[in-house]
C-alpha positions as CSV (number, residue, x, y, z in Angstrom):
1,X,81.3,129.7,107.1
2,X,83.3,126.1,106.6
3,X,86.2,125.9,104.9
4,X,86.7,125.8,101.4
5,X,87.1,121.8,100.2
6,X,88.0,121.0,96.5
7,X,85.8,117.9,95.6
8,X,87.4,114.7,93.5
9,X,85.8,112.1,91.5
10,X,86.9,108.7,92.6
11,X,86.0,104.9,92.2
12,X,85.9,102.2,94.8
13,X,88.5,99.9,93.4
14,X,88.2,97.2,95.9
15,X,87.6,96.2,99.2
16,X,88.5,93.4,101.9
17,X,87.5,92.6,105.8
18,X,90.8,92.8,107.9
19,X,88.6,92.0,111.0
20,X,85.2,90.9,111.1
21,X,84.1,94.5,111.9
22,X,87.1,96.7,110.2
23,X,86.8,97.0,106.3
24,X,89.7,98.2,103.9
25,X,88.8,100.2,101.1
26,X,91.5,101.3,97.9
27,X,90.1,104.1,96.7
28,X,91.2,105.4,93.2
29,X,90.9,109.5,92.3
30,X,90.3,110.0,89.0
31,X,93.1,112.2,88.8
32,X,95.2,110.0,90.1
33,X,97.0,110.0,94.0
34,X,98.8,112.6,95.4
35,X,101.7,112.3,97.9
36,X,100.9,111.9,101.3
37,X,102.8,112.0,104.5
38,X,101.9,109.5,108.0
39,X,99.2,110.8,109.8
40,X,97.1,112.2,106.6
41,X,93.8,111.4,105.7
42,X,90.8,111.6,103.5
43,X,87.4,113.5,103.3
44,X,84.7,111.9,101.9
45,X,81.2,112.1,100.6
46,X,78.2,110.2,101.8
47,X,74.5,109.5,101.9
48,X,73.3,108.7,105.4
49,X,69.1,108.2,105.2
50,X,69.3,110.0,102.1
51,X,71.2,113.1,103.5
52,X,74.6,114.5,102.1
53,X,77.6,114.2,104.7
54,X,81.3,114.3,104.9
55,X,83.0,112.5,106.8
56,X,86.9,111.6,107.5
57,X,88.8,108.5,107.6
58,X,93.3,107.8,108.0
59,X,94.8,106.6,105.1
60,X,96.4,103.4,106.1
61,X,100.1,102.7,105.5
62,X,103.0,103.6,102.9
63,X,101.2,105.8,100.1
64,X,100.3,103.3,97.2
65,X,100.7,105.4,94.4
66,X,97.6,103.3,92.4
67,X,94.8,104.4,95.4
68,X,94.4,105.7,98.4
69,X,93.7,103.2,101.2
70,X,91.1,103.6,104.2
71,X,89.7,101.4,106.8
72,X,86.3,102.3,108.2
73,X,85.2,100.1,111.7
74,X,81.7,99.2,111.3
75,X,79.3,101.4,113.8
76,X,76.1,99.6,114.2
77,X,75.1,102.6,116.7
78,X,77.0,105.4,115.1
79,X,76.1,108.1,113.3
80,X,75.5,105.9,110.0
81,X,78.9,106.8,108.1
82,X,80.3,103.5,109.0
83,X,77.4,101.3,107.5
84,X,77.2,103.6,104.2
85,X,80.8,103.0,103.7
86,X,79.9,99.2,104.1
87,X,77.6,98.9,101.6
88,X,79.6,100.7,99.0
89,X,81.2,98.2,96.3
90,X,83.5,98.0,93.8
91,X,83.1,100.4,91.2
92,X,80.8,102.6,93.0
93,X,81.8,106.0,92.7
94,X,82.4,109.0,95.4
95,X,83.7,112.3,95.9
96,X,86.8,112.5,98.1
97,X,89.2,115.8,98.9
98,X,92.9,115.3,98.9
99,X,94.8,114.5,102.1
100,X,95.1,116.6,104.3
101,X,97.2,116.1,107.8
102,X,96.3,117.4,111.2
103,X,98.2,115.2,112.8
104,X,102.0,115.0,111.1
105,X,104.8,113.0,112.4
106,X,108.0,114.9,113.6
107,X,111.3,112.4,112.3
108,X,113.4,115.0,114.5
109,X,112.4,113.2,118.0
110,X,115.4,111.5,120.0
111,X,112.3,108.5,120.5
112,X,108.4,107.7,120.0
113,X,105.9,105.5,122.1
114,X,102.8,105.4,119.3
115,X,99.3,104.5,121.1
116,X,96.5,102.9,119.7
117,X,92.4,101.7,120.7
118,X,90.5,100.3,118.3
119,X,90.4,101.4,115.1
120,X,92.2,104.6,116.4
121,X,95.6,102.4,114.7
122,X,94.9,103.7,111.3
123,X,97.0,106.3,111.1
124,X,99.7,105.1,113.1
125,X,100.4,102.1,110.7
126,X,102.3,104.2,108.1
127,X,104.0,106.2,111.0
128,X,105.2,102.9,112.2
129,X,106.2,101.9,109.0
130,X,107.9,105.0,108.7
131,X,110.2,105.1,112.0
132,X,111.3,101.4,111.5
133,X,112.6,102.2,107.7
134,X,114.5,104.9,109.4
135,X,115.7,102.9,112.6
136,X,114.3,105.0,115.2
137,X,113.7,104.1,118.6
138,X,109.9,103.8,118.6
139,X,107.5,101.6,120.6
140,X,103.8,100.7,119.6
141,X,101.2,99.8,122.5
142,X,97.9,99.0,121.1
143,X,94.6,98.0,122.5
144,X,91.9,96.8,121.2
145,X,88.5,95.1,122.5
146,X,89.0,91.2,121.2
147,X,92.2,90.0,119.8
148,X,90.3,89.6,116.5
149,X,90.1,93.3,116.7
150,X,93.2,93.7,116.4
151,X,93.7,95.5,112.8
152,X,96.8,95.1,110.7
153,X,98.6,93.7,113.3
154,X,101.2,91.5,111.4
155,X,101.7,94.4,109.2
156,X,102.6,96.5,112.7
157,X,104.5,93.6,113.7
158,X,106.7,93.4,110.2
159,X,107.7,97.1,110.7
160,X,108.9,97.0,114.3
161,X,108.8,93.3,115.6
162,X,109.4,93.5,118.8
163,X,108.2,96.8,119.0
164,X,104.6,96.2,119.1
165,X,103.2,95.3,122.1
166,X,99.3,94.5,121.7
167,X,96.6,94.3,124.4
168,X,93.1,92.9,124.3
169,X,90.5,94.6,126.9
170,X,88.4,91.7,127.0
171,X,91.2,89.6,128.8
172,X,91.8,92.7,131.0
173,X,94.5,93.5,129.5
174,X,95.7,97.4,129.3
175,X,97.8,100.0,128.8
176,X,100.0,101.2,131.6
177,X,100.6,105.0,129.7
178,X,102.1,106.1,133.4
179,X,104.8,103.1,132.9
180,X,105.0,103.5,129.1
181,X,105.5,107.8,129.0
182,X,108.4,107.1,132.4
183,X,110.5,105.0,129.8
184,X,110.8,107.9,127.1
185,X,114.1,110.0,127.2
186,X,113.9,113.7,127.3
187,X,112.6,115.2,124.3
188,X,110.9,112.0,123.3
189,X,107.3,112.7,121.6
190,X,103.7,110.5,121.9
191,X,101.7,109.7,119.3
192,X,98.0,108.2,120.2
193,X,94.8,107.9,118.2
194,X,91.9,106.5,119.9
195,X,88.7,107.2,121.8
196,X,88.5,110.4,123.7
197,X,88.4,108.4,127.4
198,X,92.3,107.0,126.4
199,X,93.5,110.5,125.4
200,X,91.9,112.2,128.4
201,X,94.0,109.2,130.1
202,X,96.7,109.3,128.0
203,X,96.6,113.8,128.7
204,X,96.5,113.2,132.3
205,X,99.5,110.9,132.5
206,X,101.7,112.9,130.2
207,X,100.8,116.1,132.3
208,X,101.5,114.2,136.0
209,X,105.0,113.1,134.3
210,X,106.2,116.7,133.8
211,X,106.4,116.3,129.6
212,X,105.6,119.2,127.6
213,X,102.8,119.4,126.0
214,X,103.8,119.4,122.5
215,X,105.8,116.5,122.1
216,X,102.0,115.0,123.4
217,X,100.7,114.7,119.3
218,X,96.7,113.4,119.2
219,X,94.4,112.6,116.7
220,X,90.5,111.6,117.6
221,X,87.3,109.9,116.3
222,X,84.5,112.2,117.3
223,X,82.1,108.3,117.2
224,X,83.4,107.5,120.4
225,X,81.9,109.0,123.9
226,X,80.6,107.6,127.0
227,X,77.1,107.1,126.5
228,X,75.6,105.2,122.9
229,X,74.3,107.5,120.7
230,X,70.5,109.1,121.0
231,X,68.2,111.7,120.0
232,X,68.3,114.9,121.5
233,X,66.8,118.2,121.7
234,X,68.2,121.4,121.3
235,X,66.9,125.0,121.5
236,X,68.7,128.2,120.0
237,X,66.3,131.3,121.3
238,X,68.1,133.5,119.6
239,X,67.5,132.1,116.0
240,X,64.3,130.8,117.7
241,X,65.5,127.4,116.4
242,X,64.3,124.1,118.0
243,X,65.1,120.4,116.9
244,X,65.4,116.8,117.3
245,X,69.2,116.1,116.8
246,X,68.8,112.5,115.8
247,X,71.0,109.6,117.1
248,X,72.6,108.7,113.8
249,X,73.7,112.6,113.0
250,X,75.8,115.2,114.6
251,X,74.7,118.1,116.3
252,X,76.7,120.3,113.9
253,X,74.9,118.5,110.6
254,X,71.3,119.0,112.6
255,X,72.3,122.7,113.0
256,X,73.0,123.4,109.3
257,X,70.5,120.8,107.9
258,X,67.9,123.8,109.6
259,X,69.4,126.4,108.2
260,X,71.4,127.5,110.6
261,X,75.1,128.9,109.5
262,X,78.2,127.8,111.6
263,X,82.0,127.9,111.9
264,X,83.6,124.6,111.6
265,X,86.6,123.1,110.2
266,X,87.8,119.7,111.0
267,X,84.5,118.1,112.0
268,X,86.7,115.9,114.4
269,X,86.1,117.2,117.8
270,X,89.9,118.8,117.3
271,X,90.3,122.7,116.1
272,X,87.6,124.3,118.5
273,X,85.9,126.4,115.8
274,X,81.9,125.1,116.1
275,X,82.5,125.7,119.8
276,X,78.9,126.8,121.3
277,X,77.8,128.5,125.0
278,X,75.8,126.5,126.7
279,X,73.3,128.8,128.0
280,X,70.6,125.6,130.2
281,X,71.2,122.1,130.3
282,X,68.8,119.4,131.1
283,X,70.9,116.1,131.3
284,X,74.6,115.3,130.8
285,X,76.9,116.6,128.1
286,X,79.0,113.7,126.1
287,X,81.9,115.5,125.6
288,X,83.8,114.0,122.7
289,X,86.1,116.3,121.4
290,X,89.9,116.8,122.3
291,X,90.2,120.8,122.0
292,X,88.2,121.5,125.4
293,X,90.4,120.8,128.9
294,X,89.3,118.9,131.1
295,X,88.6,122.2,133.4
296,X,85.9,123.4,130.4
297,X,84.3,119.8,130.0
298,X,83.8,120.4,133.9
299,X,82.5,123.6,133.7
300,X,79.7,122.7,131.6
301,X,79.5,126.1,129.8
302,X,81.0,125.1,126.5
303,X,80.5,122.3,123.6
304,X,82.2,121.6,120.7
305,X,79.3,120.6,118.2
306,X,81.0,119.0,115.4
307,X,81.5,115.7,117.8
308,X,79.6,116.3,121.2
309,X,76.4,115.4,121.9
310,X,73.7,115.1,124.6
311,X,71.7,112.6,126.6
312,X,68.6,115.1,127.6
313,X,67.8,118.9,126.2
314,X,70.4,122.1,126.1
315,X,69.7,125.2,124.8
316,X,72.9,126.9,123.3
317,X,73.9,130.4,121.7
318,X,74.9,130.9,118.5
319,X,77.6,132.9,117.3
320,X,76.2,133.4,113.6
321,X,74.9,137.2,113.8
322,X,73.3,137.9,110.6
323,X,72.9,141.4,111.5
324,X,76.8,141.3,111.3
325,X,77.3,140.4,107.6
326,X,77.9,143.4,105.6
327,X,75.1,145.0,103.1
328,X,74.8,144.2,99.5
């Protein structure tokens, strides 16, 4: 019921700390890197308390054509990806896909205003490096928590200079995306990675400036959400199903951990595929996913499982109809 992902040996070649909670990792496939374009990334293969998952991280910058670069944030309260990519080492080995991109840069647009949070800059960093090579007109804004948060910034800084405009939350500093999306020409396109509360933001002040929507390009971390992570239940009556999600694991892994078949794809809260009915809620829904408007989060009748999750119980319907499959 997923799509169909070809599975690659590969080595941790080496690592290194770019800020105290942001690690680097070169990664080096076995049979050797393919080309990539800005905005790819990887799909990888972990242990998380000893169960299998995948998860998906940006490559960072120009392709390297010895490895593939990533840079995972460090998620004490995550979903436990984070710290199992930590405590991998050199010469450990993994499984990764190819890249893939979901989130491709146009080199057609008349301009570009590129918007970062947090570790939402790793893909960005080879679109920036990309744009200045080429001389467009192109702006980065990006935020982070602490200035020491503040990933790859020099690197940013090389490709556009003065460019880059950086803002650090903790000396309320932010982003004025109102201010920012007025100074684009007509045509010009948006590029933001980040936590789902700036692209709702970032949404909502694209739509009240009359752009279209698809020069508005997005790409999301389904880790980030307005309540910390925790354990949740969730009933299916018609598979009579009914589990403890816990807080380090998606609701979409809990599901098929019990046996239960589902529809997914990107895992990331952006294709709309795992979507679920909620048929009773009892407590709030964390939307985290960017397929959903803002009108269906409201509503309170659907959730994207892959990313979303839930402070209280829910009871949901399936789609899976086993009924449905044909005879053999």
């Amino acid at each position: 019921m997923r799509s169909t992902l070809t599975w690659l040996d590969a080595v941790i070649e080496s690592h290194r700390d770019v800020t105290p909670t942001v690690r680097e990792f070169c990664i080096k496939p076995a049979e050797g890197v393919q080309p990539h374009d800005p905005g790819s990334h990887l799909q990888l293969q972990l242990l998380v308390n000893g169960r299998p998952v995948t998860r998906s991280y940006s490559l960072v910058g120009s392709p390297d054509p010895y490895c593939y670069r990533i840079a995972v944030k460090r998620l004490d309260d995550g979903r436990g990806g984070s710290l199992a990519m930590w405590q991998l080492a050199a010469g450990d080995r993994l499984q990764v896909t190819a890249p893939q991109n979901h989130f491709s840069l146009d080199l057609n647009a008349p301009a570009y205003l590129l918007v970062a949070g947090g570790i939402g800059i790793t893909p960005l960093v080879a679109m920036a490096q990309t744009l200045g090579q080429r001389g467009a007109a192109v702006r980065l804004r990006y935020a982070a928590r602490r200035s020491a948060e503040l990933a790859f910034l020099p690197l940013l800084q090389a490709a556009l200079g003065d460019g880059v405009q950086s803002f650090v939350v903790e000396r309320g500093e932010q982003i004025d995306l109102a201010r920012e999306i007025d100074a684009l020409p007509h045509g010009a396109q948006m590029y933001i990675c980040g936590p789902v509360p700036l692209l709702d933001a970032a949404r909502r002040a694209w739509a009240d400036a009359g752009r279209p929507l698809a020069d508005l390009r997005f790409e999301t971390f389904g880790s980030s959400g307005r309540f910390a992570p925790q354990a949740f239940r969730v009933q299916i009556p018609r598979h009579q199903m009914d589990i403890m999600v816990p807080a380090d694991c998606s609701l979409l892994d809990a599901l098929e951990l019990a046996g239960l078949q589902t529809i997914s794809n990107c895992r990331r809260g952006e294709c709309g595929l795992c979507t679920m009915e909620v048929l009773a809620l009892n407590g709030i829904l964390d939307h985290r996913d960017v397929f959903l408007s803002d009108r269906e989060k409201q509503s309170q009748q659907r959730l994207c499982v892959c990313v979303s999750r839930v402070v209280g119980d829910i009871t949901l319907e399936s789609a899976y109809r086993p009924e449905a499959l044909p005879a053999r």
